[in-house]
C-alpha positions in Angstrom: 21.0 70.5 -28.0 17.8 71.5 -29.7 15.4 74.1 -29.0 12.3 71.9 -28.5 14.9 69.9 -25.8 15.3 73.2 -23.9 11.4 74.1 -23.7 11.7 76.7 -26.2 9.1 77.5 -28.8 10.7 77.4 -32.2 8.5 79.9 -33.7 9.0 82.3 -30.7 13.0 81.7 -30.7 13.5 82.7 -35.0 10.8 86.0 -34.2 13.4 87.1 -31.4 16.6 86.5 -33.2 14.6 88.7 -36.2 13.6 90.9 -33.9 16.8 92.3 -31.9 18.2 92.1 -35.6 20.2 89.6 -36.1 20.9 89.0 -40.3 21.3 85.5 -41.1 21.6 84.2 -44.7 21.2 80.8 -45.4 24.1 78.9 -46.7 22.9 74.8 -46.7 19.4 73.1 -47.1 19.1 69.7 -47.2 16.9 69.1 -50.8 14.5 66.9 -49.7 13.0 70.0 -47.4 13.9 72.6 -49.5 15.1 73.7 -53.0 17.8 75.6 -53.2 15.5 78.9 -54.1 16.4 79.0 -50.1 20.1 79.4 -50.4 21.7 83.1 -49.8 18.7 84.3 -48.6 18.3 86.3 -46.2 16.3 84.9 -43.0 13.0 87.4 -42.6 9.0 86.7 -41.9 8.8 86.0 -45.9 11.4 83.8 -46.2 10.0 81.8 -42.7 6.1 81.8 -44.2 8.0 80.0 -47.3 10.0 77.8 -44.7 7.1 76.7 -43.1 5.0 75.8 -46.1 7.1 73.7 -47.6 6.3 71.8 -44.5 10.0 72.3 -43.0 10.9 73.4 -39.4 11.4 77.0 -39.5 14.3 76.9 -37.1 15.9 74.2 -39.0 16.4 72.0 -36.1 15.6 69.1 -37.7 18.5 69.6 -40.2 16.2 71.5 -43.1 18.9 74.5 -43.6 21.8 75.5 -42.2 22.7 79.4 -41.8 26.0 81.8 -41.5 25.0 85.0 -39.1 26.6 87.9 -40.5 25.7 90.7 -38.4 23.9 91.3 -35.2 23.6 93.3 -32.2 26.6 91.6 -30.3 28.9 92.4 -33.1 31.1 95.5 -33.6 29.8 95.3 -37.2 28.4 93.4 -39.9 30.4 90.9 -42.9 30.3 92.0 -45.7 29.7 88.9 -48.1 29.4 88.0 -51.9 27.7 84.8 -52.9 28.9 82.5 -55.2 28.1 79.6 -56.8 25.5 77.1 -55.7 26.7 73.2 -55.3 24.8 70.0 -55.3 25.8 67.5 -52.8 23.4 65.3 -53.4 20.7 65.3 -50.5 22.4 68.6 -50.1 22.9 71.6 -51.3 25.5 74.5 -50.7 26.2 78.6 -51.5 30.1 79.2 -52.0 29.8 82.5 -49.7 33.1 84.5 -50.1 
């Protein structure tokens, strides 16, 4: 279920997962939204301002990017991660994340 579905301001829901600090890199966008400048970044207020120029939902609920949450505060501790290689799947595209 999506956000919008649950009464829940997009804008308002990405601020408070940034907020309590949560890191979240993101690890799929679908090309026609956004290049894949966009892939193994790290979620922040410059990489949403980006997001949401490029005319995309900055939640990504409509499919735009997909993400891997690597630390947060309901987690003992953070992954450590290296990225890899980017892959074109046609409408989308991937980061290997090891």
């Amino acid at each position: 279920m999506h956000s919008a579905d649950l009464g829940i301001d997009r804008e308002n829901a990405i601020s408070e997962e940034l907020n309590v600090g949560f890191t979240t890199v993101i690890k799929c966008v679908e090309k026609k939204f956004l290049n894949t400048d966009f892939l193994g970044k790290t979620l922040n207020q410059n990489i949403l301002d980006k997001i949401r120029a490029a005319g995309a939902d900055v939640c990504g609920e409509n499919g735009e990017y997909h993400t891997l949450v690597i630390g947060g505060p309901i987690y003992k501790s953070s992954i450590e991660i290296e990225l890899g290689d980017i892959v074109d799947l046609g409408n989308y595209a991937v980061i290997d994340i090891k």
